[in-house]
N, C-alpha and C positions, 0 to 999 in steps of 0.2 A: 386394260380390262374393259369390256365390253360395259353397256348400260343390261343388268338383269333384266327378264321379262316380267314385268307386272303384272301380278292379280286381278287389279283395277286400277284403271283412270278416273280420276275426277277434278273438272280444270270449273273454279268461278270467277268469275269478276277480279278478285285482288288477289286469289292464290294456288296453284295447282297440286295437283296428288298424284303419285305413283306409288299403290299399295304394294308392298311383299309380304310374305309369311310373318316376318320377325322386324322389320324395319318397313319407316315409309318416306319416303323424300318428298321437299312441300320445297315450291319456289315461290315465295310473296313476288308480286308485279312491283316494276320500276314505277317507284314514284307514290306507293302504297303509304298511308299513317294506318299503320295496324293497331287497332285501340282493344281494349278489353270485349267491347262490342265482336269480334273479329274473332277474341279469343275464343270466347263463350259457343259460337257457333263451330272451329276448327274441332274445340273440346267434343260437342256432341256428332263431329263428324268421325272422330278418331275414337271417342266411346261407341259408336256403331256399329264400326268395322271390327275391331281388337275385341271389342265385348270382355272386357278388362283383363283378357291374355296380355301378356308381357311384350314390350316392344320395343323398341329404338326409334326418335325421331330423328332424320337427319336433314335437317334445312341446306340448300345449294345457294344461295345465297349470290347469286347471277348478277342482280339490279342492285340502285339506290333506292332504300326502304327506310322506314323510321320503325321501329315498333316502341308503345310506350313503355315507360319505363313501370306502371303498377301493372301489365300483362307478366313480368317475372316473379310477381311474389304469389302468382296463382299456380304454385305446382302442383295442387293434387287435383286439382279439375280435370285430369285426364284417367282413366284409372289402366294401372299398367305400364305405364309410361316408366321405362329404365332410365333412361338420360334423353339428353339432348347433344347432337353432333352439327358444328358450324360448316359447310366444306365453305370456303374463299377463293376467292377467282382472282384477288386484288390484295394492295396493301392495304388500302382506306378499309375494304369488308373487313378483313381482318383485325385491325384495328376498332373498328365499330364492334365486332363479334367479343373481342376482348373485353372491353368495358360492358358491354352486356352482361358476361358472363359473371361479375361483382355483385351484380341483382339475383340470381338466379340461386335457388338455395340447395337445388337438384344437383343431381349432375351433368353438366354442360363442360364440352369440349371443343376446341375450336382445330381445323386441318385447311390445308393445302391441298390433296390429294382427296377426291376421291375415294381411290381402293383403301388407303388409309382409314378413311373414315367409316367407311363401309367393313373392316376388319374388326377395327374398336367396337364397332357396333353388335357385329357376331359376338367379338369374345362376351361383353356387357352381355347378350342372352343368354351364352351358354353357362357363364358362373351364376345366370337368376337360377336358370334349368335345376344346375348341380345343387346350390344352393335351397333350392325348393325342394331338394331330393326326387324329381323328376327322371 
């Protein structure tokens, strides 16, 4: 499966963006300590865009990052936000993705693949859609 074409781009200092309609993929930079600091601003970059439409985050999880561990107990600072989706490129991400997701009180999933994660992420909007009677 091909990379979908993005709405928007938006690359900073410590984390990249590729917006879509229902989902958005963020790669934190190798070597990143993602603090709440971090958070607070991704939070009002993704309340901007969604403007609290429903959506999927899915992290690609490429590099060695740290994110702290009280950025997991801030789930509603995003508004809209369906879950969260890990993709892993590695055993170690994986394993890091795991023990994260113990912190996290949302929904947080963690993949191998990709188109996998990118599926999960359609279905999670379409049962909000049905759901919302949409």
């Amino acid at each position: 499966m091909s990379d979908p074409h993005p709405l928007e781009v938006l690359e900073l200092d410590y984390i990249h963006f590729k917006f879509f309609e229902n989902y958005v993929f963020s790669t934190i930079q190798d070597g990143v300590a993602f603090t709440k600091n971090n958070l607070e601003e991704v939070s009002a970059i993704l309340n901007d865009f969604y403007k609290g439409n429903p959506f999927v985050s899915i992290a690609l999880r490429n590099y060695d990052y740290t994110i702290a561990p009280t950025c997991f107990h801030e789930d509603s600072i995003v508004n809209g936000l369906l879950g969260i989706g890990v993709v892993c490129y590695g055993e170690s991400a994986y394993n890091t993705s795991i023990f994260e997701k113990a912190f996290y009180k949302g929904i947080y999933e963690v993949f191998y693949s990709l188109e996998e994660c990118i599926q999960w992420a359609q279905q999670l909007y379409n049962d909000s859609i049905k759901k919302a009677g949409l």
